[in-house]
C-alpha positions as CSV (number, residue, x, y, z in Angstrom):
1,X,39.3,73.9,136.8
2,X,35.4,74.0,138.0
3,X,36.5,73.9,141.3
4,X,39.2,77.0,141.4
5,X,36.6,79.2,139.5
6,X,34.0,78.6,141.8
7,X,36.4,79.5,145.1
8,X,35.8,82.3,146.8
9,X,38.0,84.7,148.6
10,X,37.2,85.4,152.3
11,X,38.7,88.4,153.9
12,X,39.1,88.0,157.7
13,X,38.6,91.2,159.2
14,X,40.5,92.0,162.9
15,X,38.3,94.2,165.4
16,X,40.4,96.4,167.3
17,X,39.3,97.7,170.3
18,X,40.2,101.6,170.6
19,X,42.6,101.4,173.4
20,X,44.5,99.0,171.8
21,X,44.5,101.7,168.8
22,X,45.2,104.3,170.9
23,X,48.1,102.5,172.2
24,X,49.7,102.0,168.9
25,X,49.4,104.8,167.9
26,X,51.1,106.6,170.5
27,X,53.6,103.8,170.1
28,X,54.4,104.6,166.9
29,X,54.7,108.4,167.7
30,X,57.0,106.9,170.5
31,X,59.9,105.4,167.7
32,X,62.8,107.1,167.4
33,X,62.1,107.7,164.1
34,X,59.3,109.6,164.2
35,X,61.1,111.8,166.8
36,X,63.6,112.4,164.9
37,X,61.4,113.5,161.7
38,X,60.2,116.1,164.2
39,X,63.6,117.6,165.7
40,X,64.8,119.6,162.5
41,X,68.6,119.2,164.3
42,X,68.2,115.0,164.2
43,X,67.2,115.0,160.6
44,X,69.4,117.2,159.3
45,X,72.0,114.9,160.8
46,X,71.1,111.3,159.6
47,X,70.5,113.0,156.1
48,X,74.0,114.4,156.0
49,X,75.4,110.8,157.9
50,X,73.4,108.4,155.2
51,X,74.9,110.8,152.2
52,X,78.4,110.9,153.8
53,X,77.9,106.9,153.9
54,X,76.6,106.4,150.4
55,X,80.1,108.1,149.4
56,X,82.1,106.2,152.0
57,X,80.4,103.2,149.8
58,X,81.5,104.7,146.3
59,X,85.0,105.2,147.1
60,X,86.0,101.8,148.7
61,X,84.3,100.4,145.4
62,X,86.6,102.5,143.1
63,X,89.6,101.5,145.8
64,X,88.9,98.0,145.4
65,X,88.5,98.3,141.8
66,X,92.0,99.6,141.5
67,X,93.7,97.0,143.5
68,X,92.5,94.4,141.4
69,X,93.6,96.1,138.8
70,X,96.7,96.5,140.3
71,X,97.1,92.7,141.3
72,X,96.8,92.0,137.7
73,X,99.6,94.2,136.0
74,X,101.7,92.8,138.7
75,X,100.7,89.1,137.7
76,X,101.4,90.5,134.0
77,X,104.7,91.7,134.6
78,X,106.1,88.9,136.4
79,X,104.6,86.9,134.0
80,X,106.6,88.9,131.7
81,X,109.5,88.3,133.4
82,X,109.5,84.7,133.4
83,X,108.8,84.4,130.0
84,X,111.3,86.5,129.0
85,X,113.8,84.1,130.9
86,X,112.4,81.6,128.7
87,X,113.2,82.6,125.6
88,X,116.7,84.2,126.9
89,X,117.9,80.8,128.3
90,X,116.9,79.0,125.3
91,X,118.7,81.8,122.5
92,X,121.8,81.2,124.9
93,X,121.8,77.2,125.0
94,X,121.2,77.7,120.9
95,X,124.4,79.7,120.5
96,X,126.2,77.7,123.5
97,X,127.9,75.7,120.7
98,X,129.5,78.5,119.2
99,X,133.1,78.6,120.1
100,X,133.3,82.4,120.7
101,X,130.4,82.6,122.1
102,X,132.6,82.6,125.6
103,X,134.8,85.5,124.6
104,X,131.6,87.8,124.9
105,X,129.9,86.4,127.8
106,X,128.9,89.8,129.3
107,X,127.2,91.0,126.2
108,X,123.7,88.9,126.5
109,X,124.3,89.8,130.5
110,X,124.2,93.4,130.8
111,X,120.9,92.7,128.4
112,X,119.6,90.3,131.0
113,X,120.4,92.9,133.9
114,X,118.9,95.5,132.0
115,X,115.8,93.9,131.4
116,X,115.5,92.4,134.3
117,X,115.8,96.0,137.0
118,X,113.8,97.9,134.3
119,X,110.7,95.3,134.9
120,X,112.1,95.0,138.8
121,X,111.4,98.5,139.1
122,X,108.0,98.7,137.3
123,X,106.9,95.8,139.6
124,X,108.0,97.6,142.5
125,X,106.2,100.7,141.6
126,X,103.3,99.0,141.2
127,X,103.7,97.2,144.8
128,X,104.1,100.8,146.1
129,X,101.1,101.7,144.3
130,X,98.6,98.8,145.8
131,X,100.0,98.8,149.2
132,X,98.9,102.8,149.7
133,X,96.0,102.3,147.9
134,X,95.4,99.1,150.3
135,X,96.0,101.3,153.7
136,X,93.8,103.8,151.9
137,X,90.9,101.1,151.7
138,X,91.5,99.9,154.9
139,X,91.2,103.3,156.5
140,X,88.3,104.6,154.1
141,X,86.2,101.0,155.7
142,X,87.5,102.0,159.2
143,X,85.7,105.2,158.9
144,X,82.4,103.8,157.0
145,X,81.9,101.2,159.9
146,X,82.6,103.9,162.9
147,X,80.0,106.1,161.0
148,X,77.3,103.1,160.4
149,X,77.7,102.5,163.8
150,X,76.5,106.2,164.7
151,X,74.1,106.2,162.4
152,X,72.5,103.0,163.8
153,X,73.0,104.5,167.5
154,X,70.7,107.8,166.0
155,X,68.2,105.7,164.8
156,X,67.7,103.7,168.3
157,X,68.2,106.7,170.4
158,X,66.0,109.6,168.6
159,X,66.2,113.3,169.6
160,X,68.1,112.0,172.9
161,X,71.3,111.1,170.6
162,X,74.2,114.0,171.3
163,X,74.8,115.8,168.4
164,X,77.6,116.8,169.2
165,X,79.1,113.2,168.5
166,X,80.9,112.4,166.1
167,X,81.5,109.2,164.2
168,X,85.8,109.3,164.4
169,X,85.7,109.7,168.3
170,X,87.8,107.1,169.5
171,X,88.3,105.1,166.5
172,X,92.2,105.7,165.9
173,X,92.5,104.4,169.5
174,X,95.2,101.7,169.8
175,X,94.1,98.6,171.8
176,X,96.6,97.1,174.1
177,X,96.4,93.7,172.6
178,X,97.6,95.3,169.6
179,X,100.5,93.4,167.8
180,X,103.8,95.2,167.4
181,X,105.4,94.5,163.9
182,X,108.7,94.7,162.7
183,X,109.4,97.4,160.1
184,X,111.8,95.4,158.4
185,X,109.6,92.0,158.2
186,X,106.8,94.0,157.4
187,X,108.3,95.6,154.2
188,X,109.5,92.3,153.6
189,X,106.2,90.4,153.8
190,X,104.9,93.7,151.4
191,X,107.7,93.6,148.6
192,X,108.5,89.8,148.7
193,X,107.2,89.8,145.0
194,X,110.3,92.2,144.6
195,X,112.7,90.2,146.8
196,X,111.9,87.0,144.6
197,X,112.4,88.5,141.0
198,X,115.8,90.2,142.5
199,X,116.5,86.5,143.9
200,X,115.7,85.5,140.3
201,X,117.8,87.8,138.3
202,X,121.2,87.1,140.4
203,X,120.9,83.5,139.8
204,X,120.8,84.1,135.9
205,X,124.4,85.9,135.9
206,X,125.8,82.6,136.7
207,X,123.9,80.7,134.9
208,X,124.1,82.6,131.1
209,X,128.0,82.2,132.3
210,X,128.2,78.6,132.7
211,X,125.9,78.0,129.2
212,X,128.0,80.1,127.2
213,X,131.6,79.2,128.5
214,X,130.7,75.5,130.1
């Protein structure tokens, strides 16, 4: 403990020379920031760029928010749906034994079918729902990178950036090594959620048929 209190602290001092001052600070009068803190048009436009960004940043935050939200009440409802299968197949194996239970076969049916499309059609909706908030996202991040891009380029180039660019110049351009898709196995690759549960619900018409009159 001696020996820490009694250390000393040295403090190296640099000589500079005053060309080599002079030369830095013309250098730093040089960076493209400082010209631009002096061209009133270049200011204006980063200040308006890094605000337009900040809200580019907000908004695909709230967008992503609501697709998870979204992929959860889907989860929910099929969820639902499976459960409620469950129970259904278990009431009808439990009243199999009645005789004339057979008789009325299309009773505990049309409550299945109805069940079944009113949860379809929720669980559609809410496909519908994340899929155009999804494209929304995706061109909302589209955007934000084309503008960080221009952003950066200002802040290399200074007061010789054109201001007359503008950050969605050539960004909706299609490349050639683009892939073409398939309308049809696109929306099925986007509702296969829906596809299964319909897949689902015509299996169990034959099924509550052959527990109640096997």
């Amino acid at each position: 403990m001696a020996e820490v209190k009694d250390a000393q602290h040295h403090v190296v001092e640099i000589m500079v020379d005053g060309d080599h001052r002079i030369s830095t600070i013309a250098a730093i009068q040089d960076h493209p920031l400082m010209e631009i803190s002096e061209s009133p048009g270049h200011l204006l436009l980063l200040k308006l760029w890094q605000r337009e960004e900040d809200l580019f940043g907000r908004r695909i935050a709230r967008k992503e928010t609501r697709i998870d939200a979204l992929t959860r009440e889907i989860f929910q409802l099929c969820l639902f749906f499976f459960t409620f299968h469950g129970f259904f197949f278990t009431i009808l194996f439990t009243s199999s034994h009645n005789s004339n239970s057979c008789r009325k076969w299309w009773i505990p049916i049309l409550v299945s079918l109805s069940t079944c499309c009113m949860m379809i059609l929720l669980v559609q909706m809410k496909l519908c729902r994340y899929w155009k908030v999804y494209g929304q996202l995706q061109m909302e991040r589209t955007d934000s990178r084309a503008l960080t891009r221009c952003i950066q380029e200002l802040r290399m180039k200074g007061v010789s950036f054109d201001l007359s660019k503008e950050p969605g110049n050539g960004k909706r351009m299609k490349s050639s090594s683009v892939e073409i898709k398939w309308k049809p196995v696109t929306w099925c690759h986007q509702y296969l959620i829906t596809i299964w549960l319909v897949s689902v619900m015509g299996l169990a018409v034959p099924v509550c048929r052959f527990m109640l009159c096997a």
